[in-house]
C-alpha positions in Angstrom: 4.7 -11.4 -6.1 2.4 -10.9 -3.2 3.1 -7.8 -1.3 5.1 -8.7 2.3 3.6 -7.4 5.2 6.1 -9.2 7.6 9.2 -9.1 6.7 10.9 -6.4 8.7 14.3 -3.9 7.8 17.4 -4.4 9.7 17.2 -0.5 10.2 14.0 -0.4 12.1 15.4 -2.6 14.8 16.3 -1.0 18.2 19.8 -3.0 18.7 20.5 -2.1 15.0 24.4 -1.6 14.4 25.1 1.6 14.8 28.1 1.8 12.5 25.7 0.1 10.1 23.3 2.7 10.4 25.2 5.2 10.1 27.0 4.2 7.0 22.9 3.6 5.8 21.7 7.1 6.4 24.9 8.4 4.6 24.2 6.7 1.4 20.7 7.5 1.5 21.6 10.4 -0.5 23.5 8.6 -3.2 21.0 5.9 -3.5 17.7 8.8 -3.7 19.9 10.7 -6.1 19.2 7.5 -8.8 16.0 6.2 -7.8 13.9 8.6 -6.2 13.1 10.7 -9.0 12.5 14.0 -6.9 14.1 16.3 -8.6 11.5 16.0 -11.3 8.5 15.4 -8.4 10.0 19.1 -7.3 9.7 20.8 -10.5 6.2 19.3 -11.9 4.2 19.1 -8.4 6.4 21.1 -5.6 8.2 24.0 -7.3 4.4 25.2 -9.1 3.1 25.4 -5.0 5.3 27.6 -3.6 4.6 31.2 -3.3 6.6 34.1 -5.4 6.0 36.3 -2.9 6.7 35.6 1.0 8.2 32.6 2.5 7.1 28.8 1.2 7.0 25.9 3.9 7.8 22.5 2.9 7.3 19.5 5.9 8.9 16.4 5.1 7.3 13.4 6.7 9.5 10.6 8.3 12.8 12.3 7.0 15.3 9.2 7.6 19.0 11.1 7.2 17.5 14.4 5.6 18.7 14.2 2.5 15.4 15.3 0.8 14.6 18.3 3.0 18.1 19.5 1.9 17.5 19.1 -1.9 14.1 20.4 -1.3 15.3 23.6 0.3 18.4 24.0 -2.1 16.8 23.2 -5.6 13.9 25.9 -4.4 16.8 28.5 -3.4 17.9 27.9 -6.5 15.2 28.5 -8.5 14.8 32.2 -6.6 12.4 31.0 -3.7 12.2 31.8 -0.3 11.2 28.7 1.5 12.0 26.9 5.0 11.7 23.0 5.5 10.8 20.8 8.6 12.1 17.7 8.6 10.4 15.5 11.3 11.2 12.0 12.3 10.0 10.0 15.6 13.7 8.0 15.9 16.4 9.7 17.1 19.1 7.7 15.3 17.4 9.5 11.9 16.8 13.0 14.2 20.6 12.9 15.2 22.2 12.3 11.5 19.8 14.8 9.8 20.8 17.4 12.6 24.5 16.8 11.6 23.9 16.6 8.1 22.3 19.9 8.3 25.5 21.5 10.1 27.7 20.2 8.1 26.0 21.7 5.0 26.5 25.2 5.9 26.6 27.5 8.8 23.5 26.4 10.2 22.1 26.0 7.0 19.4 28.7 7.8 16.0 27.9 6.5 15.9 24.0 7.4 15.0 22.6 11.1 15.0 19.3 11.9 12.7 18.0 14.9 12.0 14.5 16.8 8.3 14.5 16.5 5.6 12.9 14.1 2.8 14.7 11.8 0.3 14.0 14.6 2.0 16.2 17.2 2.0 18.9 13.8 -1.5 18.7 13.5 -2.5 19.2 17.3 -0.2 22.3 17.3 -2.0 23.7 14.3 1.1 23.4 12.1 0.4 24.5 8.5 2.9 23.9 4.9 2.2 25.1 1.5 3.6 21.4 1.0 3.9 18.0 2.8 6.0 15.3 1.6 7.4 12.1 2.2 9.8 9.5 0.7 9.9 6.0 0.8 7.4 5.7 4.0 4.2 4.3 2.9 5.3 0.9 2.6 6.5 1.0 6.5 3.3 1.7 7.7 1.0 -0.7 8.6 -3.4 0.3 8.3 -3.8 2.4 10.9 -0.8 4.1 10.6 -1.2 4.8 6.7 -4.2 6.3 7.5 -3.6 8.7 10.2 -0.3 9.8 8.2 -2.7 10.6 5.1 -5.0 12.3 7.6 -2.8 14.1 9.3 -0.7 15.2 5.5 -4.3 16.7 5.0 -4.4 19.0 8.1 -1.0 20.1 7.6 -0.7 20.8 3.6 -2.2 24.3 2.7 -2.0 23.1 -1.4 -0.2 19.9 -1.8 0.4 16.5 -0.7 3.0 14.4 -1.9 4.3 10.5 -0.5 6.6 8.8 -3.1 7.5 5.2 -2.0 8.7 2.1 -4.5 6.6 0.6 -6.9 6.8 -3.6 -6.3 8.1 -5.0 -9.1 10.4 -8.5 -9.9 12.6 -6.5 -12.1 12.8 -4.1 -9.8 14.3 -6.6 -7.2 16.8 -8.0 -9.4 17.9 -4.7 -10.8 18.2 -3.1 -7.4 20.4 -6.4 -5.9 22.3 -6.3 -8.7 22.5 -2.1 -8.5 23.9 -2.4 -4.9 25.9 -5.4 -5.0 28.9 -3.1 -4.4 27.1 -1.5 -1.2 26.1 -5.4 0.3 27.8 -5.9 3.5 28.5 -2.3 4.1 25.5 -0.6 5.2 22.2 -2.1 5.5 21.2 -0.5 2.0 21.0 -3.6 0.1 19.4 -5.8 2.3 16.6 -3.4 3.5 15.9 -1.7 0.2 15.1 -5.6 -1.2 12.9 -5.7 1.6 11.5 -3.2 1.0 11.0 -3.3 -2.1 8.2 -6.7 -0.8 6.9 -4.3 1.2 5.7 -1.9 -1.0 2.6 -1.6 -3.2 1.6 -2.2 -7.2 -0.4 0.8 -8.4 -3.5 -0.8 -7.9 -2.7 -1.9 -4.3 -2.0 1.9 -3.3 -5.1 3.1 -5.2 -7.3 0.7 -2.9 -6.1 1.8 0.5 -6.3 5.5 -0.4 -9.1 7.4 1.0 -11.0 9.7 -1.0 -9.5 12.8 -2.3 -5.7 10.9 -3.2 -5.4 9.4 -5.8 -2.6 7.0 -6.7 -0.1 8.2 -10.1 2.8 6.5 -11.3 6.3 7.8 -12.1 8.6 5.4 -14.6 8.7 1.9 -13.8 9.2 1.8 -10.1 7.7 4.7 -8.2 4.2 5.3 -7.0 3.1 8.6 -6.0 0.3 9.3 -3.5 -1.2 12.9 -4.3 -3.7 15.0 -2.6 -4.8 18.7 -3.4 -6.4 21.3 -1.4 -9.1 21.3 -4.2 -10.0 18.0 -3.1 -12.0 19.3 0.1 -14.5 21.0 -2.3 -14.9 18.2 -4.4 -18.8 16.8 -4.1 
């Protein structure tokens, strides 16, 4: 299959539905919970960066509903950590759910913020994280923008850099349709997460549009992982 550039998610578009969307960004969760393969991303790459002493910083890039930045701050609570996570996302459709999601959590769910802003705006403030994330946001991106997100992931990530995003793969399209045949009609899961799914990248595709110091890994059948370390900026 050749990797498609055009074809655009119903979610992206301004006059989206909003009940649509809404019913989207709640099953985000769900649908991350069996595909997404963080929780083992956490304890590998994440969980090894934060500090045992003091307070850990976690930005998540492009956020969507939040759902990560919540697992993120919950599994290293968990674990005995100390950590706070930004969730930043440029629409406010994603800003406005996360911002509920968050209160409805908890009281305030103290040690998450979300903000309507982009990694760019981070960097010119001078933001640092011990770790900068993102999920399923590569493949949205076009040249430019890939490459001022991995620029800007450098600025802002102390020790680690991680963007997870689908792996393009036939059986992944079929097994995904047929996985959210239930879900078709009712949310725009199905039909954005095929297209997305021609959107994304092979191993090798990601591995070419990389810049130097990331490198491309992948995780089970259908997930690439972009990683960058600190270390990198000594490398020769």
């Amino acid at each position: 299959m050749q990797r498609d550039i055009s074809a655009t998610e119903e979610m992206e578009r301004p006059d989206a539905d909003p009940a649509l969307l809404e019913r989207t960004y709640a099953q985000f969760r769900l649908v991350n919970l069996v595909v997404s393969g963080w929780r083992g991303v956490y304890v590998r790459l994440v969980r090894p960066q934060l500090p045992r002493r003091g307070t850990g910083t976690i930005l998540d890039i492009g956020c969507g509903g939040g759902d990560l930045a919540l697992a993120l701050l919950r599994w290293a609570r968990a674990d005995g950590y100390e950590v706070r996570v930004l969730g930043i996302d440029p629409d406010a459709r994603a800003h406005d759910f996360s911002t509920r999601a968050a209160a409805s959590a908890g009281p305030g769910e103290p040690g998450i913020e979300f903000r309507r802003t982009t990694s760019s705006v981070l960097v010119a403030e001078g933001a640092r994280f011990d770790v900068v994330v993102s999920n399923h946001v590569l493949h949205h991106l076009d040249p430019p923008q890939l490459a001022g997100v991995l620029a800007d992931s450098q600025h802002l990530a102390r020790g680690l850099s991680i963007h997870s995003d689908i792996r393009r793969r036939r059986s992944a399209l079929l097994l995904f349709g047929l996985a959210t045949l239930p879900l078709a009609g009712s949310s725009f899961i199905r039909r954005d997460g095929l297209t997305s799914i021609r959107r994304s990248y092979t191993p090798g595709e990601l591995a070419r549009v990389l810049p130097p110091g990331w490198h491309a890994h992948t995780q089970g059948q259908y997930r690439n992982l972009a990683i960058w370390r600190a270390e990198a900026r000594m490398a020769p």
